[in-house]
C-alpha positions as CSV (number, residue, x, y, z in Angstrom):
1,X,28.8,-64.3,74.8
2,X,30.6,-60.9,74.8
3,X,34.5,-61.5,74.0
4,X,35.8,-58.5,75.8
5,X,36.6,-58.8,79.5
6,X,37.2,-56.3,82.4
7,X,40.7,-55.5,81.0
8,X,39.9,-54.7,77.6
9,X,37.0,-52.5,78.7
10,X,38.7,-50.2,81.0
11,X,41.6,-49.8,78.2
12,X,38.9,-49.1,75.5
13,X,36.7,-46.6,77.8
14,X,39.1,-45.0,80.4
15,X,41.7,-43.4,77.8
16,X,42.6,-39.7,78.4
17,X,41.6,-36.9,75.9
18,X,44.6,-36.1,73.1
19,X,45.3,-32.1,73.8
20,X,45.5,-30.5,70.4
21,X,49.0,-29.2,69.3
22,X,48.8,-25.4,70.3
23,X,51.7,-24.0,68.4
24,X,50.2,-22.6,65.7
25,X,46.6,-23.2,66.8
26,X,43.9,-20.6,65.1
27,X,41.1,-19.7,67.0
28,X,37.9,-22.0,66.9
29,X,35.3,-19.0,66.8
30,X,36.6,-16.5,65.0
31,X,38.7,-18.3,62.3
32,X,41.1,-15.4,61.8
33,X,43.4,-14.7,65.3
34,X,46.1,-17.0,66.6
35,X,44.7,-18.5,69.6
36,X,45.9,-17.7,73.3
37,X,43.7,-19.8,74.9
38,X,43.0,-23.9,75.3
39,X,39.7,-25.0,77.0
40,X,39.5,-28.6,77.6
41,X,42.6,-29.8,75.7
42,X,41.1,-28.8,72.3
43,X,39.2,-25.8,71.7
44,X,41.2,-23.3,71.2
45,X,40.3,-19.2,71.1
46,X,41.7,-15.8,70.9
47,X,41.7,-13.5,73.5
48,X,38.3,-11.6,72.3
49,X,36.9,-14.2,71.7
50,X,37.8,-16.1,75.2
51,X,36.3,-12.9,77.1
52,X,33.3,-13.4,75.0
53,X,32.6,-16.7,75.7
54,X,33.5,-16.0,79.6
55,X,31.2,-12.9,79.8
56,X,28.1,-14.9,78.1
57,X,28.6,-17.7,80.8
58,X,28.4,-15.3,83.9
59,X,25.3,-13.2,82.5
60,X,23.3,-16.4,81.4
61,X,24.5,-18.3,84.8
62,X,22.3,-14.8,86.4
63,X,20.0,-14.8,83.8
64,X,18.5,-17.9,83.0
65,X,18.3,-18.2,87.4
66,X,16.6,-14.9,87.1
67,X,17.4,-14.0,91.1
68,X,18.3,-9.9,90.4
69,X,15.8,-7.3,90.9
70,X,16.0,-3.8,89.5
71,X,18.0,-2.0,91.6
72,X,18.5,-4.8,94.1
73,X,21.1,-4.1,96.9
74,X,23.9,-7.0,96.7
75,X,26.6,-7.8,99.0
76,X,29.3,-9.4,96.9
77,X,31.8,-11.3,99.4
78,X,35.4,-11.1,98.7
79,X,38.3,-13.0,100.0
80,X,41.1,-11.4,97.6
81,X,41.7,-14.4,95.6
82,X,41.1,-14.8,91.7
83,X,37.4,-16.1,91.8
84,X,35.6,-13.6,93.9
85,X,38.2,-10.9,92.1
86,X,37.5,-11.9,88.5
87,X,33.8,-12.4,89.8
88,X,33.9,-8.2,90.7
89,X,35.2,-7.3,87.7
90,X,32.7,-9.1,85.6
91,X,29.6,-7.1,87.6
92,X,31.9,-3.9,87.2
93,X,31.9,-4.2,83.5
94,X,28.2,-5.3,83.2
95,X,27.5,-2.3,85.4
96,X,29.4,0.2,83.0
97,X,28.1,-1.7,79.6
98,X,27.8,0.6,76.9
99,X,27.0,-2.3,74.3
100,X,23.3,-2.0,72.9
101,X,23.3,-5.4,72.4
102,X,24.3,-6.5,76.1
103,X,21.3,-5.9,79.0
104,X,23.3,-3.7,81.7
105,X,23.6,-5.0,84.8
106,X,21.5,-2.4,87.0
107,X,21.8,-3.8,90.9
108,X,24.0,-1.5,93.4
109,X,26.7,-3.7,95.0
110,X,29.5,-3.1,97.6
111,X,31.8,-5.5,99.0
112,X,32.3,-7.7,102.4
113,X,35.3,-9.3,103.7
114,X,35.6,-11.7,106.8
115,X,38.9,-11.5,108.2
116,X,40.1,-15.1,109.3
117,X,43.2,-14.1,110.4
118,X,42.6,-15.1,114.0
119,X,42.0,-19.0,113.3
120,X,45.3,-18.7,111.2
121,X,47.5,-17.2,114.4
122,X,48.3,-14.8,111.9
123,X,50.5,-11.8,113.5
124,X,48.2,-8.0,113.3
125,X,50.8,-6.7,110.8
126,X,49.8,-9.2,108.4
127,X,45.7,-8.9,108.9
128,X,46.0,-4.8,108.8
129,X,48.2,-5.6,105.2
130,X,45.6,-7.7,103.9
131,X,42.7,-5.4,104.9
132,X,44.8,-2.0,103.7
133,X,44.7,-4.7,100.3
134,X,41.5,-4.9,100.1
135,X,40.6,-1.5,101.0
136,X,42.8,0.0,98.2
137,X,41.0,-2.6,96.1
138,X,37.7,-1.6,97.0
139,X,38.9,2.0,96.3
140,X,39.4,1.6,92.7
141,X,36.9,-0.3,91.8
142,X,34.7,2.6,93.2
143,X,32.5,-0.1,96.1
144,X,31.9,0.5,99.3
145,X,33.4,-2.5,101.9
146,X,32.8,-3.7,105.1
147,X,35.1,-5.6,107.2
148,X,34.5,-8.1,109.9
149,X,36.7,-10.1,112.0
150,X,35.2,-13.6,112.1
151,X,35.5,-13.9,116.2
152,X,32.0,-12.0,115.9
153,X,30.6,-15.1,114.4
154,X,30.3,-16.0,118.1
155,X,27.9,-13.1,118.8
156,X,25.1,-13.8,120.2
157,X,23.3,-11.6,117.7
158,X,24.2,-8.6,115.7
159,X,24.5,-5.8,118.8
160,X,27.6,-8.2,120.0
161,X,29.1,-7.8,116.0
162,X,32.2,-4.8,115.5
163,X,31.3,-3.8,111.5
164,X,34.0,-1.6,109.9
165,X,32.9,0.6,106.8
166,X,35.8,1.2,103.9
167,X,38.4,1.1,107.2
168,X,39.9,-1.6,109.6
169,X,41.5,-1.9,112.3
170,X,42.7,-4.9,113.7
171,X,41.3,-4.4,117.6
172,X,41.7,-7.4,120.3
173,X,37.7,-8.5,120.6
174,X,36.0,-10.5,123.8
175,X,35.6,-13.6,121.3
176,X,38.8,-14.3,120.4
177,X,40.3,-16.3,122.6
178,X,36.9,-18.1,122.8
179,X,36.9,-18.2,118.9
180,X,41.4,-19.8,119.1
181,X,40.2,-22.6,122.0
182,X,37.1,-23.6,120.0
183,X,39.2,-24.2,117.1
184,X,41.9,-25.6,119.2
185,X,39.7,-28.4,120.4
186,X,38.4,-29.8,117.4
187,X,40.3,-33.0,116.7
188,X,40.4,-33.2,112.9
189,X,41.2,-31.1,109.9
190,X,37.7,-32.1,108.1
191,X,36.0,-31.0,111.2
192,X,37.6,-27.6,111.5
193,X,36.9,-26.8,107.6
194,X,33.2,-27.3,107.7
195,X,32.9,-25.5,111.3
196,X,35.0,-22.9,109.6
197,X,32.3,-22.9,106.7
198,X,29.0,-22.5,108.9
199,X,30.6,-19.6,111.0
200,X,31.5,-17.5,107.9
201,X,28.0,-18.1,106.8
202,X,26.5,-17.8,110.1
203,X,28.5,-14.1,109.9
204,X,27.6,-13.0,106.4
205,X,24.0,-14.3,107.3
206,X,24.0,-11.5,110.6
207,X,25.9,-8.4,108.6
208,X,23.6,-9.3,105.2
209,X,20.4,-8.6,107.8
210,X,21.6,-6.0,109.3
211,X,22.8,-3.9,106.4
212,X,19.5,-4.9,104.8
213,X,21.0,-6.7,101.6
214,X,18.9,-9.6,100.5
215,X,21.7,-11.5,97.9
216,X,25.4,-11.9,98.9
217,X,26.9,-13.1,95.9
218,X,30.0,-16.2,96.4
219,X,33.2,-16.7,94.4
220,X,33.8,-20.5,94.6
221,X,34.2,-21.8,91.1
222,X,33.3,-25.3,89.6
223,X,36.6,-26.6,90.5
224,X,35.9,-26.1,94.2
225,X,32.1,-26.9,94.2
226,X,32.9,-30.1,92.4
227,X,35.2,-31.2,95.2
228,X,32.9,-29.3,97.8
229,X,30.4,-32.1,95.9
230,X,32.3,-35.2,96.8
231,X,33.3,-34.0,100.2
232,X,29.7,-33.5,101.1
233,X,28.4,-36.8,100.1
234,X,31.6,-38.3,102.3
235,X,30.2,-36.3,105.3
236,X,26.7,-37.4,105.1
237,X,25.7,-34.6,103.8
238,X,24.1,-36.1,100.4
239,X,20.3,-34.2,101.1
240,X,22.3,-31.2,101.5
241,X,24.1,-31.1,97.9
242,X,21.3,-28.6,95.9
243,X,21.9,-25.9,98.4
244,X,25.9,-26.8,99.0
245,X,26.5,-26.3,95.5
246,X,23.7,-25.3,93.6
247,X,23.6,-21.5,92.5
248,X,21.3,-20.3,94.8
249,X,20.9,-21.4,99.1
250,X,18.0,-19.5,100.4
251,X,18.3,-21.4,103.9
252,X,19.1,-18.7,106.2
253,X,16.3,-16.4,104.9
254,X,19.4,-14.3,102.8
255,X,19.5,-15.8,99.2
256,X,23.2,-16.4,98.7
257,X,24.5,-16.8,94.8
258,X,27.4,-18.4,93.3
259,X,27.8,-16.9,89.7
260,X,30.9,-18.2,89.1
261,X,30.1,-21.9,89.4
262,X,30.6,-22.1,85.8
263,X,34.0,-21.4,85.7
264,X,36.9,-24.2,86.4
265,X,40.2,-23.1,87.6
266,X,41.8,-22.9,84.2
267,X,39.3,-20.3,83.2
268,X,39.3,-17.8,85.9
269,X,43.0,-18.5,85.7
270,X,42.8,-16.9,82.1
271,X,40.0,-14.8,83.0
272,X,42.0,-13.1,85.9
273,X,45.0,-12.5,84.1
274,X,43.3,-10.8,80.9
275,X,41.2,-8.4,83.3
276,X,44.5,-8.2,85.2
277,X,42.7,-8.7,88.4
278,X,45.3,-8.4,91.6
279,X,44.6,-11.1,93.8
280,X,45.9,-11.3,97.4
281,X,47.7,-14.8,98.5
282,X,46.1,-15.8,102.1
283,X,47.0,-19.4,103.8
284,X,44.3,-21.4,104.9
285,X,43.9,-24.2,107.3
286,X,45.3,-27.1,105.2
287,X,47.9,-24.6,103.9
288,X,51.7,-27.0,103.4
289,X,49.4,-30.0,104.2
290,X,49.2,-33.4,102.2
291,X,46.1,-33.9,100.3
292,X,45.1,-36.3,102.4
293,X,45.0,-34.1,105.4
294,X,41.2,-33.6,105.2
295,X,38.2,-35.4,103.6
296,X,37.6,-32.0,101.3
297,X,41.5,-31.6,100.4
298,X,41.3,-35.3,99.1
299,X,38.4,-35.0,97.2
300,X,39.5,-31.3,95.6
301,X,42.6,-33.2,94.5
302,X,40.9,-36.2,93.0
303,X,39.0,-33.8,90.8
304,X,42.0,-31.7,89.8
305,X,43.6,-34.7,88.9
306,X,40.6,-36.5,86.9
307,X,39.8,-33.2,85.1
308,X,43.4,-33.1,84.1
309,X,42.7,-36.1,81.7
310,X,39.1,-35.9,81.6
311,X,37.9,-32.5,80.6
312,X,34.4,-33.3,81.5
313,X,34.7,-34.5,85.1
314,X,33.6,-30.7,86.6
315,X,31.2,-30.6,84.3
316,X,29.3,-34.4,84.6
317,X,29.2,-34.3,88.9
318,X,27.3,-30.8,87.8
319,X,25.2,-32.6,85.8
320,X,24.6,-34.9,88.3
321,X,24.3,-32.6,91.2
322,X,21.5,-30.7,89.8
323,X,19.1,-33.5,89.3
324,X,19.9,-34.5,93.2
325,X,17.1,-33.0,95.6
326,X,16.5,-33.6,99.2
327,X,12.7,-35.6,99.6
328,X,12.5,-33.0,103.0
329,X,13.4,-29.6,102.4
330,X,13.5,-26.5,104.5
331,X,11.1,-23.5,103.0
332,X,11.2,-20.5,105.6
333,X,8.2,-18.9,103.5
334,X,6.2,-22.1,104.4
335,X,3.3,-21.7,106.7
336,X,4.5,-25.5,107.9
337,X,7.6,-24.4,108.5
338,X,8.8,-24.8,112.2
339,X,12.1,-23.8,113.7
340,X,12.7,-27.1,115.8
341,X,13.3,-29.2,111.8
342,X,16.2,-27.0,111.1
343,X,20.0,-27.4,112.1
344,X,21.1,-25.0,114.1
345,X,24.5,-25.1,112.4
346,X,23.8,-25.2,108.6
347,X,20.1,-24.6,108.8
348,X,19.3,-26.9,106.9
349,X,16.3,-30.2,107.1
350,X,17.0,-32.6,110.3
351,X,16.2,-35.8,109.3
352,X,14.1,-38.3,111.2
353,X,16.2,-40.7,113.3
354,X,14.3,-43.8,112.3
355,X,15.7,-47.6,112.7
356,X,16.8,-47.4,109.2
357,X,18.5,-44.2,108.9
358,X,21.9,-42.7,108.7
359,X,22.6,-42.3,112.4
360,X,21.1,-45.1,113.8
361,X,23.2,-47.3,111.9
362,X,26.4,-45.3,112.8
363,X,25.4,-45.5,116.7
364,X,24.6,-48.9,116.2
365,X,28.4,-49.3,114.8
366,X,29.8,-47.6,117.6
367,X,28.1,-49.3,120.3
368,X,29.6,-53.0,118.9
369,X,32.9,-51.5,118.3
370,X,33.4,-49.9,121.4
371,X,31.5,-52.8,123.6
372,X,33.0,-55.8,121.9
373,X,30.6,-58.8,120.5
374,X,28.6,-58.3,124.0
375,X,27.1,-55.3,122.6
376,X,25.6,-57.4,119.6
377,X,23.6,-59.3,121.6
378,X,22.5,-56.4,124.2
379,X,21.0,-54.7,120.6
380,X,19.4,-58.2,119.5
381,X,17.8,-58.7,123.0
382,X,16.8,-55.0,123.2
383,X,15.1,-53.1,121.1
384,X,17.7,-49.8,120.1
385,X,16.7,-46.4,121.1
386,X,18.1,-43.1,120.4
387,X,20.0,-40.7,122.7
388,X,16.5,-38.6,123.3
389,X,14.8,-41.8,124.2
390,X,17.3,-43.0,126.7
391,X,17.4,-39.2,128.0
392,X,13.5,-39.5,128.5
393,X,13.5,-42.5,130.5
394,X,15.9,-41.1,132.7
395,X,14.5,-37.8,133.1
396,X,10.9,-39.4,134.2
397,X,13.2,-41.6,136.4
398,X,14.7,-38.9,137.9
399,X,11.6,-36.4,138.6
400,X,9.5,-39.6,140.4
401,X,12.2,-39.3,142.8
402,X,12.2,-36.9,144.8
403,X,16.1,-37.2,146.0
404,X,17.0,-36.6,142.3
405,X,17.0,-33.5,140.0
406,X,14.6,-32.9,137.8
407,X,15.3,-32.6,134.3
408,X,14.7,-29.1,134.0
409,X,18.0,-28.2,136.2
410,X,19.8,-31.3,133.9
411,X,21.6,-28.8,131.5
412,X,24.9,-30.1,131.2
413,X,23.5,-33.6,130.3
414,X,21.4,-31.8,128.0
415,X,24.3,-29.8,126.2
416,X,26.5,-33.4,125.6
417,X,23.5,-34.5,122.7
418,X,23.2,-32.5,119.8
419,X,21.4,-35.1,117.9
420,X,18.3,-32.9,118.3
421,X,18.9,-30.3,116.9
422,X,21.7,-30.9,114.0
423,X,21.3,-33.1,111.3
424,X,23.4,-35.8,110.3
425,X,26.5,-33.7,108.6
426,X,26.6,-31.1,111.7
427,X,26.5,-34.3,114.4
428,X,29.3,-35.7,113.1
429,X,30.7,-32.2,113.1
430,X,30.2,-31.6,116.6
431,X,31.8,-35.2,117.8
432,X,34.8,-33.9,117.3
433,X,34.6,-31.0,119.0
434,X,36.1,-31.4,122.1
435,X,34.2,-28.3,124.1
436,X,30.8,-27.5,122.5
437,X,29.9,-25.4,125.2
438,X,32.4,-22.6,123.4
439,X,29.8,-22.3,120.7
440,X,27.4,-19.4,120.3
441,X,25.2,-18.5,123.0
442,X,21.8,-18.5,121.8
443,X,22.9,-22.1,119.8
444,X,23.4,-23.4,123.4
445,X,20.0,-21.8,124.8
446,X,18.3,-23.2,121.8
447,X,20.1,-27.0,122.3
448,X,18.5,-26.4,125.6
449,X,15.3,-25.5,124.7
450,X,14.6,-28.1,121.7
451,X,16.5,-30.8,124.1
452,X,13.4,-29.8,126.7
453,X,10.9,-30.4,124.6
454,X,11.9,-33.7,122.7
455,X,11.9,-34.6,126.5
456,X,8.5,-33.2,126.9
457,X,7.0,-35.1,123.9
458,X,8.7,-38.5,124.5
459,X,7.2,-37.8,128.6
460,X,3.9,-37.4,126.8
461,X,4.0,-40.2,123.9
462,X,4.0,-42.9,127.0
463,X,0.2,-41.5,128.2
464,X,-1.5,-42.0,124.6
465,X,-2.8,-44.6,123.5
C-alpha cells in the first residue's frame, strides 16, 4: 500500500516556485548585462535581450498562424490601455524594420476605437479627452483612426452607424437612451459584461465590412484570455472556448486576431514601459467592485493569484484550451452552412436541445425549484418538452379556433423565447435582461422569423409518419 496520504501529497505537489534573488542577477541569454527583467520568478534578462525575446513571440504568434497577406488592410482596435498600445508599437516597428535578418511586416494598418463612455455615464468632457488622447496618439504613430460611439451597436445595419475619421465629436445619437435602459435592465454584472462583449464585436464586425478590412487585430493578453477561459466554461460556454480565446475567430465572416495572447500581464507591463507606450486609464463596469462582483472578475482574480505562485498557470489552461474543439462548428464558407444554426448574439453553433443536453437539464431544474416537489412528478408522468414544443401546441390550438389569433399575429409571445435562436451562453444572457425588446432591430425581426418557422416545422413533424 502507498504510505503517503492526501496531506502529504498536497504539501509535496502544491509548493510555490522559489523566485531567484535579483540583486545582482546577470542576464540568462546574454551572460554579460545585469538583468532588469524577471519572467516567471527565475529567468532573468537584460533589457535587449527582454525586447528580443518579446519581439520573437509576437512575430512567431503571426507567423507560424500564417493569417497576413501581402499588403493586407488591417484594422487594429485600440482601447488606450497597455496591451493594444504595446501591441501598435510592435506592428510599428515590424513595419519600419531595417534588420536583414527580421521579415518586415508589409500589411497597411490604421486604428479603431469604440467609445463606451455612454454605458459608463461618463460626462462629454471626459469622452472628448479620451478621444482628443487617442487622436494625438494615432497622430504620432502616423495611423489613420476611426471612432465610434458604441450606441451604434444598436443599428439596425451600417446606414444607422455615425463613423468619425481621425476626429470626434461627442454628438447626442437616437440610440442612446435605448443603448442606457438596455443596460439598466440587465440584473447582473456577469450579464452586462458578456452583452457588453457581443455589442463591441457586433460594432467592429459592421465598421470592419464597411471599410472593407478583412482582419481587426485584439489586444487582450494571456492574463485576460486565461480568465476569459474560466469564465466561459462557468457560462456554458465550453464549445465556444477555440474561438473565445484562440488567436483567430472567423465567426462573423471578419477574421479577428489576438497577437498578444502570448504575453501575461508582467510582460506587457515591461514591454510597455521600455517602448514607453502612453496608455490612457478608462473605468470599466466592475471598476471599485469586489472580485466577486461578476463570474469573469472572479475568475481573472483566481488566475492572478495562482500565477502569482505558479508561473505556469497562464500558460497550462493555454495548453489545454487549444486542444478543446466544439464537435459542431460554424463554417460560413460551408455550402451546409445555414443561418437559422447560428446565435444571433455571438454567432456562434446552437446546439440541439435534446433530453440530455445543457438546457434541458437547467429548465428541468427550474421547473422543480420554482413548482415545489409537485413539479417532479408532473415531469415523471409527462414526458418534458421544450419551450418551441409547447409554443407549437398552442399555436395549432389557437389557429383551429377560429375565436383565437393565429400564431402569425403572436409576436410578443414569440419575442419572450430566445431559445431558438441563441445558444446556451447567450440564453442565459438574455434571462437576465429584463426588456429584450431594446435589442437591435433586425435581431428581433430575425427572433421572429426563426421563432415562425420552428413553429412551422414542429406544425409539420405531427403529419409524417
Amino acid at each position: 500500500m502507498c504510505s503517503i496520504n492526501e496531506e502529504n501529497l498536497l504539501a509535496d505537489t502544491m509548493v510555490a516556485t522559489p523566485t531567484l534573488p535579483f540583486k545582482d542577477a546577470v542576464c540568462r541569454k546574454c551572460r554579460i548585462v545585469k538583468a532588469q527583467v524577471l519572467l516567471r520568478k527565475t529567468d532573468p534578462y537584460c533589457r535587449d535581450c527582454f525586447m528580443k525575446y518579446a519581439v520573437h513571440k509576437f512575430r512567431s504568434t503571426l507567423g507560424k498562424a500564417r493569417a497576413l497577406q501581402h499588403n493586407e488592410h488591417v484594422l487594429l482596435a485600440y482601447s488606450g490601455g497597455l496591451s493594444s498600445g504595446s501591441m501598435i508599437h510592435l506592428i510599428k516597428q515590424g513595419l519600419e524594420a531595417s534588420d536583414s535578418n527580421k521579415m518586415k511586416l508589409v500589411i497597411k494598418p490604421s486604428l479603431l476605437h469604440i467609445d463606451e463612455g455612454g454605458i459608463l455615464n461618463l460626462p462629454k468632457e471626459e469622452r472628448k479627452a479620451s478621444a482628443d488622447f487617442i487622436l494625438e496618439y494615432a497622430k504620432r504613430n502616423c495611423l489613420d483612426v476611426y471612432i465610434c460611439s458604441l450606441e451604434y451597436s444598436l443599428a439596425a445595419d451600417i446606414s444607422g452607424v455615425k463613423l468619425q475619421k481621425n476626429s470626434y465629436e461627442v454628438e447626442p445619437s437616437v440610440y442612446a437612451n435605448q443603448l442606457e435602459q438596455l443596460f439598466g435592465s440587465v440584473k447582473s454584472l456577469t450579464a452586462k459584461e458578456d452583452l457588453l462583449l457581443r455589442l463591441k464585436q457586433r460594432l467592429i464586425t459592421l465598421l470592419a465590412t464597411h471599410l472593407n478590412y478583412p482582419k481587426v487585430f485584439l489586444g487582450p493578453n494571456a492574463t485576460r484570455l486565461a480568465g476569459q477561459l474560466l469564465s466561459a466554461v462557468g457560462q456554458g460556454r465550453g464549445a465556444q472556448i477555440a474561438q473565445e480565446i484562440g488567436f483567430a475567430d472567423s465567426r462573423t465572416g471578419v477574421v479577428f486576431l489576438r497577437p498578444m495572447r502570448e504575453f501575461v500581464d508582467k510582460e506587457v507591463a515591461y514591454l510597455a514601459n521600455f517602448l514607453e507606450v502612453d496608455s490612457l486609464c478608462l473605468p470599466t463596469l466592475s471598476s471599485k467592485l469586489g472580485p466577486t462582483a461578476s463570474i469573469g472578475r472572479l475568475t481573472e482574480e483566481f488566475v492572478v493569484t495562482l500565477q502569482a505562485n505558479f508561473p505556469a498557470t497562464i500558460s497550462t489552461l493555454f495548453r489545454t484550451s487549444d486542444k478543446l474543439k466544439s464537435n459542431v462548428g460554424v463554417d460560413r464558407s460551408s455550402s451546409e452552412f445555414k443561418d437559422d444554426s447560428r446565435c444571433l448574439l455571438c454567432l456562434s453553433a446552437i446546439e440541439e436541445s435534446t433530453l440530455c443536453s445543457a438546457s434541458t437539464a437547467r429548465s428541468i431544474s427550474q421547473t422543480i425549484s420554482r413548482s415545489g416537489p409537485s413539479g417532479l412528478n408532473d415531469l415523471e408522468s409527462e414526458p418534458y418538452s421544450t419551450n418551441a414544443q409547447q409554443q407549437s401546441a398552442a399555436c395549432n390550438a389557437n389557429c383551429s379556433n377560429p375565436e383565437k389569433q393565429c400564431c402569425k399575429t403572436m409576436d410578443a409571445g414569440t419575442m419572450k423565447d430566445w431559445s431558438v435562436v441563441l445558444c446556451y451562453g447567450c440564453r442565459v444572457t438574455m434571462e437576465d435582461v429584463k426588456t429584450p425588446e431594446l435589442v437591435p432591430i433586425n435581431l428581433r425581426e430575425e427572433l421572429r422569423l426563426r421563432s415562425r418557422r420552428q413553429m412551422m416545422r414542429q406544425s409539420v413533424e405531427q403529419f409524417l409518419l
